[in-house]
N, C-alpha and C positions, 0 to 999 in steps of 0.2 A: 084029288091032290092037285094042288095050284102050285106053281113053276113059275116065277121070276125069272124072267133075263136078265143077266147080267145086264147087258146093255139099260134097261129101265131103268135097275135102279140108281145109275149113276145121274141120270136127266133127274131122276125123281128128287135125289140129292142136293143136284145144281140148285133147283126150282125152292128147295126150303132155305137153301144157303141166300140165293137172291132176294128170297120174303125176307131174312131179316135184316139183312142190310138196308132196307127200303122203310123196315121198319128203327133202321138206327138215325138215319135220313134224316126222316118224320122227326122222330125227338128230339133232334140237336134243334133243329130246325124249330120248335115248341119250343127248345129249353132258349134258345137264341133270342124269339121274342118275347119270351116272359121276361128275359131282363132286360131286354132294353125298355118295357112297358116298365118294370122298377126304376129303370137309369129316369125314365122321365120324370116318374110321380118324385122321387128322389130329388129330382133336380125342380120340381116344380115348389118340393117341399121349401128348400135351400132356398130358393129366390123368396118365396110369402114371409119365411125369415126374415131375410135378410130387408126386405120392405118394410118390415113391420119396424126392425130394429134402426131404421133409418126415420121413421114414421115419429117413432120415440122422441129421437133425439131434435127431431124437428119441434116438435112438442113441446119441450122440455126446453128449449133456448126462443119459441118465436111464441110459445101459447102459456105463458107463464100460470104455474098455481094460482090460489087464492094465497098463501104465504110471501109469494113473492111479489105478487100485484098490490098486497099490502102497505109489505116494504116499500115501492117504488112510488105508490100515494102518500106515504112517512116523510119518501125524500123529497117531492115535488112541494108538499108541505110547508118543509125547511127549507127550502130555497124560495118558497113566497115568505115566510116571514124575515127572514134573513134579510129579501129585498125591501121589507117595508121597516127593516130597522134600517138597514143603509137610508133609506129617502128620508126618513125619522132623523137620523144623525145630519145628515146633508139639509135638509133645514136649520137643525142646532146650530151648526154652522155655519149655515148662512146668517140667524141670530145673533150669532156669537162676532159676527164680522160685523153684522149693523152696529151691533152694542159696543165692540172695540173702537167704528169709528166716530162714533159718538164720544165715546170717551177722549179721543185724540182731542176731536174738535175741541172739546172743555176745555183739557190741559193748555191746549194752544190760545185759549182767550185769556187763562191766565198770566201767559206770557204777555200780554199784550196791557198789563197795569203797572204802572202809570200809561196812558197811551203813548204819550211819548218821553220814553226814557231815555233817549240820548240827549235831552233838553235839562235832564233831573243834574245836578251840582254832583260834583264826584264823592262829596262830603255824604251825600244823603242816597249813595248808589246801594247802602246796607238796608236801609230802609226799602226800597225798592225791590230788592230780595227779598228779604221778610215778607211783602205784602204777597210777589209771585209765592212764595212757601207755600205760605197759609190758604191761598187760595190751592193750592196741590193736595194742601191733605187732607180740607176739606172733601175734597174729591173722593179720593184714592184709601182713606181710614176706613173701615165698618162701623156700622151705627154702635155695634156693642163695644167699640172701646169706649166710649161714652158711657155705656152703661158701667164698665167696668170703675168711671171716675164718680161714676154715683156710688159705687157702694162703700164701706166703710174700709178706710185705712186706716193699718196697725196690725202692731204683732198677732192680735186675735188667739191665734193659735201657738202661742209662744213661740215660734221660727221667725227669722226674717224673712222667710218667701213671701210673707201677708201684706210687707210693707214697703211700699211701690212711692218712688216720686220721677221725674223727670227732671233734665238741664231745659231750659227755654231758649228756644229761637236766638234770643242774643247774645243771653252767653255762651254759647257753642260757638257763633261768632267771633269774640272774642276766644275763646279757649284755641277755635281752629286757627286763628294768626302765630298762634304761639305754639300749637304745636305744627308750624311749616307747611300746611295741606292745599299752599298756593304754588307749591313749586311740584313740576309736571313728573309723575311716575311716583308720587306719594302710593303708601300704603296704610290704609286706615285702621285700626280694631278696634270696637267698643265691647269692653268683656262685663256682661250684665246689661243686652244692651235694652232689656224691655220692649217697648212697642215699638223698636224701631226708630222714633224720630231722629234722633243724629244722626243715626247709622245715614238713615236717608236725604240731610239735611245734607251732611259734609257731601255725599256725593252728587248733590243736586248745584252747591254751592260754591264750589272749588274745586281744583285742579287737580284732585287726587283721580289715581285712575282705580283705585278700586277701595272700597268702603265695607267693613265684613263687621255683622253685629252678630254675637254668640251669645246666644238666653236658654237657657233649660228650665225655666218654669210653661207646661204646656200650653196654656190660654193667652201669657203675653206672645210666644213666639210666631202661634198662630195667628195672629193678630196683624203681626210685623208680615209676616208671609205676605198673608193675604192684602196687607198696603203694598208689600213691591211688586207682585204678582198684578196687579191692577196696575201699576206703575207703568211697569214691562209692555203689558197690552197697550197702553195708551201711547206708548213708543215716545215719554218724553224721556230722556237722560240730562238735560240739566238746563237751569234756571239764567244763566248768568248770558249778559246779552250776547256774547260770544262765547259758545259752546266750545269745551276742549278738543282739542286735537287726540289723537289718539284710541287706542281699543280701552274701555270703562266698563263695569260691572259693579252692584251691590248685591252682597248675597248674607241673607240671616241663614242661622244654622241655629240648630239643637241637638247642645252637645255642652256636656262640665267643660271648661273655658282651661281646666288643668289637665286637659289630655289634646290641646289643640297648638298646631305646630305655628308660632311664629315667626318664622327665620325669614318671612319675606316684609316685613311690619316697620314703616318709619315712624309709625306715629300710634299708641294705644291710650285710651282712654278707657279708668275703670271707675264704676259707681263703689269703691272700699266701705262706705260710710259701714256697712256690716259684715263685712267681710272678717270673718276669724283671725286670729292671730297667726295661727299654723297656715294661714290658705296664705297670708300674706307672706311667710316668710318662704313659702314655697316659690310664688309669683317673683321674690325679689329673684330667688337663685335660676329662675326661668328666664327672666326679662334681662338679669348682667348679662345673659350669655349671647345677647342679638347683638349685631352689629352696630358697631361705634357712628353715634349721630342720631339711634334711635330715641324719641321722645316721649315719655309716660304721664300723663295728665291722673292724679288721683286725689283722689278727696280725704285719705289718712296718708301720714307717712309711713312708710318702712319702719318696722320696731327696732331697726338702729339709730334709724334718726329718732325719736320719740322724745327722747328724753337729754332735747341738752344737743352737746359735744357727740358726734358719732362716735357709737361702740362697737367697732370694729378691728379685729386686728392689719397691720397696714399692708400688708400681701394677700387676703380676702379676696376674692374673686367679686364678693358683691362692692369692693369697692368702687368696681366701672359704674354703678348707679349713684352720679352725683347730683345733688340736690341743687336745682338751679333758681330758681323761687319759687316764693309763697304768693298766691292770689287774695285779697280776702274779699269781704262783701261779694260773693260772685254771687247773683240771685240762682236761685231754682225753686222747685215749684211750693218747696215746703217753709220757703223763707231768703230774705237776701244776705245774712251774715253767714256767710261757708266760705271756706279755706277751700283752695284747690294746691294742691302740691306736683310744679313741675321738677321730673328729674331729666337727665340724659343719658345716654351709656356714653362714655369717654374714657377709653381702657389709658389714654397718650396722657392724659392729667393724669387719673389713678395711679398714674405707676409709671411714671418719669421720677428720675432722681431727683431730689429737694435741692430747690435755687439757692445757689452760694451765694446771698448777697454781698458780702464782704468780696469776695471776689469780681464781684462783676463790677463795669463801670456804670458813669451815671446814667446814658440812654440806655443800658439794658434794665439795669432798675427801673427806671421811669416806663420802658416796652412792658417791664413783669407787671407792676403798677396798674398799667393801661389793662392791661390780657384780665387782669384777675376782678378788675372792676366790669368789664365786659361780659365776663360769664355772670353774674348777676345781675345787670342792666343792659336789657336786649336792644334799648333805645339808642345806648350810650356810641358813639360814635367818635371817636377820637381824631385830632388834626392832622393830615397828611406830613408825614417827617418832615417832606425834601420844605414845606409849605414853613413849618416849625422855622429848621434851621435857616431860611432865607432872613426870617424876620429875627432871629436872633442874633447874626451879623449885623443887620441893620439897627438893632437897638445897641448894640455894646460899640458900634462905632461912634455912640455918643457920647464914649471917654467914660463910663460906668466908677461911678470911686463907691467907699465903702458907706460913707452917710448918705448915699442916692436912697430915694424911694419910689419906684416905679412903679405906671398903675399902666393895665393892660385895658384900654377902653374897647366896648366891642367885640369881645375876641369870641370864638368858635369854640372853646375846649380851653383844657388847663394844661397845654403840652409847652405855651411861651413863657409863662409866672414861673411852670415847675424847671424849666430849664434853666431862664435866669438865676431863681434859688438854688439849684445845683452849679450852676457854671460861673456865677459873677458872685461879685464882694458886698453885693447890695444889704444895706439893712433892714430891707423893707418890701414884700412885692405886691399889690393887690390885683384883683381880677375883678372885672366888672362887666358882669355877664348878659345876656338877652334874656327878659322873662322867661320862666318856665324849669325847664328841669338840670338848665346848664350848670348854675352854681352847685346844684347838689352833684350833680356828676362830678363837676372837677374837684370840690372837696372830699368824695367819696376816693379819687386816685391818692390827693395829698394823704389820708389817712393811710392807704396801705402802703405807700412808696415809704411811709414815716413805722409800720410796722414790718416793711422788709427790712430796713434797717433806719433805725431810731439817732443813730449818732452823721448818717450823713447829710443834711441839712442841721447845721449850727444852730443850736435852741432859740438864741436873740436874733438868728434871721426869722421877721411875721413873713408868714403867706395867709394871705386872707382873699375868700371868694364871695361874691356875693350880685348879686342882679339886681337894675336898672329900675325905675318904675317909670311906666307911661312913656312917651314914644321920647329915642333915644335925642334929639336934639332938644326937644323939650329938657331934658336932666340936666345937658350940658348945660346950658343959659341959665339952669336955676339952680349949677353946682361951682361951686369958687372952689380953687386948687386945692385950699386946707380940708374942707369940706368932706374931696373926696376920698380922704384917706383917715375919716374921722369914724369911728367903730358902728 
């Protein structure tokens, strides 16, 4: 039998209690470097990550795909041709600058015929113009309006689009004196205006400052275009030896000429010759309505004038368009026998109250007289009053009895004969006028002073007008007193 001491087994105890402490030790001590041997692989993992995801992105912005290396040879692409259409344009226009100044130079040699124009008579300054014209549009036209006068004119196709003529160089001329396009801030419109050429004559020719042709057939207006457009380039704006003052424009449009606003228009010119009836009475009710002084140049009348006596009632708003004269013989290209009809808008005539003649005295009948021959004779120029009355004292201070018979030698107008036969007893007045359009002027006042009122010149008082022949001393010497009062 075996016997333990107490005492042993307590050491014995200590000794197993200390073995395992030594062995908890150990493990923590295991377990403490296995993780941080985790903590690193861990943390070695997180960094090759985080490399890699940085690695990417480097990639993907500095190493581009084949999609986007594409792309960026697409763009490079388009920015070479882009710069060889730029160098491609930037020579056009360099072309386009030779060939503008090319064209200047031309225009400007045309200025230069006759070479010397301030030599040329003032008479034959029209002429002169004409010649600079023609040399411009020979210029400035395209070959095919040419063609266009080769092919056949007429209705063809039953419309009047097919049937084309033109005004000529001189009569436009002419037409433009009469309707005012010398006095400065004129406004032009030719409505039908075709290829152009007036449009671009008046504004090459005169003082208007702007010139507007409106055509809706599409071949003539391109045509006209394409002449100012060359014009424009060539940088002339007008013919005449001294260029206008002022800001100038001509511009064609395409557009119905009935939906076009003219409230700025002193002066229009319309080719009517086919113009419908309805278009015209449209045009009338369009053109009363522009301001008083405005001038219409057309080739039909108005279907109130047409026939005769206007038929109109006398409060009519179209009454502002009154007819001022007839042109005849004006050439154009289809012949010299055409009518042009000028009107005016004049609301102050239209539609003032009717002259009282019986009321009024003698020089206001003789003023209505003078005013109403005037608006028909644009020439007509009547004698200064105060100029009148001087010489009318001066004649009746020669004792005037009722069998006198006084003749007016020389005189300027019919404002001394017409006074005399209203103011003196005379039985007799005649007028002996300077060749030309004198006598019919002053017989044309006698007629209407004798239809404003018929009873005031006394029947058996004669007024008789008549002109001179061959130079005015010459007549005297080879007219004896009886002579010249012999019919």
């Amino acid at each position: 039998m075996r016997v333990r001491s107490r005492g042993s087994s307590a050491t014995a105890g200590n000794d197993v209690a200390a073995d395992d402490h030594a062995g908890d030790e150990l493990k923590t001590k295991a377990g403490r470097s296995l993780l941080r041997r985790c903590c690193r692989r861990m943390f070695l993992l997180l960094a090759l990550g985080g490399i890699a995801t940085i690695f990417q992105f480097l990639r993907q912005y500095h190493a581009p795909d084949d999609g986007a290396q594409q792309q960026q040879q697409q763009q490079q692409q388009q920015r070479q041709q882009q710069q060889k259409v730029n160098e491609g344009e930037d020579a056009t226009k360099a072309v386009l600058k030779s060939v503008d100044e090319v064209l200047s130079d031309s225009l400007r040699l045309c200025m230069m015929r006759p070479q010397d124009d301030a030599a040329v008579p003032s008479s034959d300054q029209s002429e002169v113009l004409l010649q600079r014209l023609k040399c411009v549009f020979d210029q400035i036209y395209p070959p095919r309006e040419q063609e266009h006068w080769m092919q056949p004119q007429g209705p063809g196709d039953g419309t009047a689009s097919r049937i084309y003529g033109e005004i000529p160089p001189k009569s436009v001329n002419f037409l433009a004196q009469e309707l005012k396009l010398d006095v400065p801030g004129s406004v032009f419109y030719d409505l039908g205006s075709g290829f152009g050429r007036m449009v671009l004559q008046i504004y090459l020719t005169t003082q208007a400052s702007r010139a507007v042709g409106v055509e809706i057939v599409e071949d003539r207006y391109a045509i006209a275009h394409e002449a100012l457009d060359t014009l424009q380039r060539g940088g002339l704006t007008s013919v005449l030896h001294e260029a206008p003052n002022g800001v100038r424009n001509a511009s064609m449009l395409k557009m119905n000429f009935t939906e076009l606003d003219l409230k700025d228009a002193t002066a229009i010119y319309m080719a009517s010759l086919f113009f419908p009836k309805d278009i015209m009475w449209y045009l009338a009710h369009k053109l009363a309505a522009l301001r008083d002084g405005t001038r219409i140049l057309t080739l039909v009348q108005f279907p109130f004038d047409m026939y005769g006596t206007r038929r109109l009632p006398a409060d009519s708003p179209l009454q502002a368009l009154r007819q001022r004269r007839r042109f005849d013989e004006v050439g154009m290209t289809w012949g010299d026998q055409n009518s042009v009809f000028l009107y005016e808008v004049d609301r102050a005539e239209a539609f003032k109250p009717p002259f009282n003649a019986e009321a009024a005295s003698n020089d206001e009948l003789l003023a209505e007289a003078f005013q109403s021959v005037a608006k028909v004779e644009e020439r007509f120029r009547p004698e200064p009053v105060h100029l009148t009355d001087t010489m009318l004292e001066a004649v009746k201070s020669l004792g005037l009895q009722v069998a006198d018979e006084v003749c007016e030698l020389g005189g300027a107008g019919a404002g001394l004969a017409l006074r005399l036969a209203l103011d003196s007893e005379v039985s007799r007045v005649i007028g002996i006028l300077p060749p030309g359009n004198e006598s019919r002027f002053a017989s044309a006042v006698h007629r209407s002073l004798t239809d404003l009122d018929p009873s005031r010149i006394p029947w058996h008082r004669r007024v008789t007008f008549k002109p001179w022949h061959g130079e005015l001393h010459d007549f005297i010497s080879a007219t004896s007193g009886p002579e010249t009062f012999q019919e």
